[in-house]
C-alpha positions in Angstrom: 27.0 1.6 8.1 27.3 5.5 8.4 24.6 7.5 8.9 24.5 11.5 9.5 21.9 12.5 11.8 19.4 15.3 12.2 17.4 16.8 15.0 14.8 19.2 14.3 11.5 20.8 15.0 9.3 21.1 12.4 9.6 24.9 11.2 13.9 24.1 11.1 12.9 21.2 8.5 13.0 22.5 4.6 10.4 21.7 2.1 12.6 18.6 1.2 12.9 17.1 4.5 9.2 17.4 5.3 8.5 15.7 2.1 11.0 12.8 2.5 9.8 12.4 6.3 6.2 11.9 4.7 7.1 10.1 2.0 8.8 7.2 4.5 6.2 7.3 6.8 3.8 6.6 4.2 5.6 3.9 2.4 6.3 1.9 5.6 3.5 2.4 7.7 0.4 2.6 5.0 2.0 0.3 2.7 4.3 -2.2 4.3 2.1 -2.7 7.2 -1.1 -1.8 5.4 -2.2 0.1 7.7 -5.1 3.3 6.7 -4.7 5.3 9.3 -4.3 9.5 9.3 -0.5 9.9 9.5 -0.9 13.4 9.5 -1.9 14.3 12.8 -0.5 17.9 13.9 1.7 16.9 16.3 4.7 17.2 13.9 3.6 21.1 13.9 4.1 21.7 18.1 6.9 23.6 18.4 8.4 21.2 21.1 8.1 18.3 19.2 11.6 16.7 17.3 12.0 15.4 14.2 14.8 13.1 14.4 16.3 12.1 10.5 19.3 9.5 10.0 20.3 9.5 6.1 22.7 7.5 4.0 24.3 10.2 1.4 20.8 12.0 0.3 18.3 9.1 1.4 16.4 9.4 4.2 16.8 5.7 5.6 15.2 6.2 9.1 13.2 8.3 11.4 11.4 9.0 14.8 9.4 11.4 16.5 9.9 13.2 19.9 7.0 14.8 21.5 6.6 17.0 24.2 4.2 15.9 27.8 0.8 15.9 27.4 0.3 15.7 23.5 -0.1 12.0 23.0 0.3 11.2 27.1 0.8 12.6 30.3 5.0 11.8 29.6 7.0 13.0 26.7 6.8 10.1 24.5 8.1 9.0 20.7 7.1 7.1 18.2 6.5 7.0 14.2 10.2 4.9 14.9 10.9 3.4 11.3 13.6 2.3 9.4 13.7 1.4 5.2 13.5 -1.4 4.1 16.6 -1.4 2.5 18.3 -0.6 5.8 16.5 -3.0 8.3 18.8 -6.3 10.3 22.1 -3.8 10.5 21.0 -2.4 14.2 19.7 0.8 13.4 16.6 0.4 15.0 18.5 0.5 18.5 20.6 3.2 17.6 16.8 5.2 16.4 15.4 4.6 19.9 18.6 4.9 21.7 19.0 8.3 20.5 15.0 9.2 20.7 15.5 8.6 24.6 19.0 10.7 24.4 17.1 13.5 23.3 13.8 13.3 25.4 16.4 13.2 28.7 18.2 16.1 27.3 14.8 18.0 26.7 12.4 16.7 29.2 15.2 15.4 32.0 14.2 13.3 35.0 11.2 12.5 33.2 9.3 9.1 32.4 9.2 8.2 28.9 5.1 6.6 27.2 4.7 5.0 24.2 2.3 3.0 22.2 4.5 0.1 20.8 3.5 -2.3 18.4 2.9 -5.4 20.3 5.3 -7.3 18.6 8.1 -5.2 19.1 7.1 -5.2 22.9 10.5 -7.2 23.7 12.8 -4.6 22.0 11.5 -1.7 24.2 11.8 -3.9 27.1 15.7 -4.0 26.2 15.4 -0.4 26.9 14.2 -0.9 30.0 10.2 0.3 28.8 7.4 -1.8 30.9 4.2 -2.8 29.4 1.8 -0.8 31.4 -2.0 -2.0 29.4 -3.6 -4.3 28.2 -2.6 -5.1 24.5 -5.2 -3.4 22.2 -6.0 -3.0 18.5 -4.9 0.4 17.1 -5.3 0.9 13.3 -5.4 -3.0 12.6 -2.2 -3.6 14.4 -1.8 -4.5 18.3 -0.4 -2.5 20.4 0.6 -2.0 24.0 1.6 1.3 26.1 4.7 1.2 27.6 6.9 3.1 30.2 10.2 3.7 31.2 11.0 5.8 34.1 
């Protein structure tokens, strides 16, 4: 499957791309995983944080979210790592996070990487060499656990 690829902050993305972003974000986080939560957080708006967008033709089929140190931890981190639906089982997901960590080591080099994984997908960061560093907790409904990789 080819994909074209986009890395961005948030005052590069058109009206378009913000919309799409939201609009995927929505649909797989509030209402796949039912999950009412605030998506919409500000840290899309700091001006070190990436938008990273994979599209097939003019779909928007996948996304994450690079931030900078100290906005969601003490490490850069990413998360809000999604793919569509209509995409999912074809091995995207490890080319999302394998890329998100490409572009935190360009960015933030030398530099150990947070996150807040959902608990069940605990094993694939562990592929990329994350290491569960809590205790699993609830976090809008869904369990999670925070993870580094140094």
């Amino acid at each position: 499957m080819k994909l074209s690829h986009l890395c961005a902050t948030f005052a590069q993305l058109n009206a378009l791309q913000v919309y799409q972003m939201l609009r995927l974000r929505s649909e797989v986080f509030v209402v796949e995983q039912k999950c009412v939560y605030q998506d919409i957080d500000n840290k899309d708006l700091h001006s070190q944080t990436r938008h990273l967008l994979w599209y097939q033709a003019d779909d928007l089929v996948a996304y994450a979210r690079v931030l900078p140190p100290s906005l969601s931890y003490d490490d850069p981190s990413l998360g809000r790592v999604l793919t569509a639906e209509s995409i999912r089982g074809k091995g995207i997901g490890r080319e999302i996070i394998q890329t998100s960590l490409d572009t935190l080591s360009t960015i933030w080099p030398n530099r150990a990487v947070t996150i807040g994984a959902q608990s069940h997908l605990s094993h694939l960061y562990q592929a990329f060499g994350f290491k569960e560093v809590s205790a699993h907790y609830p976090e809008d409904g869904i369990m999670h656990v925070d993870m580094t990789k140094t």
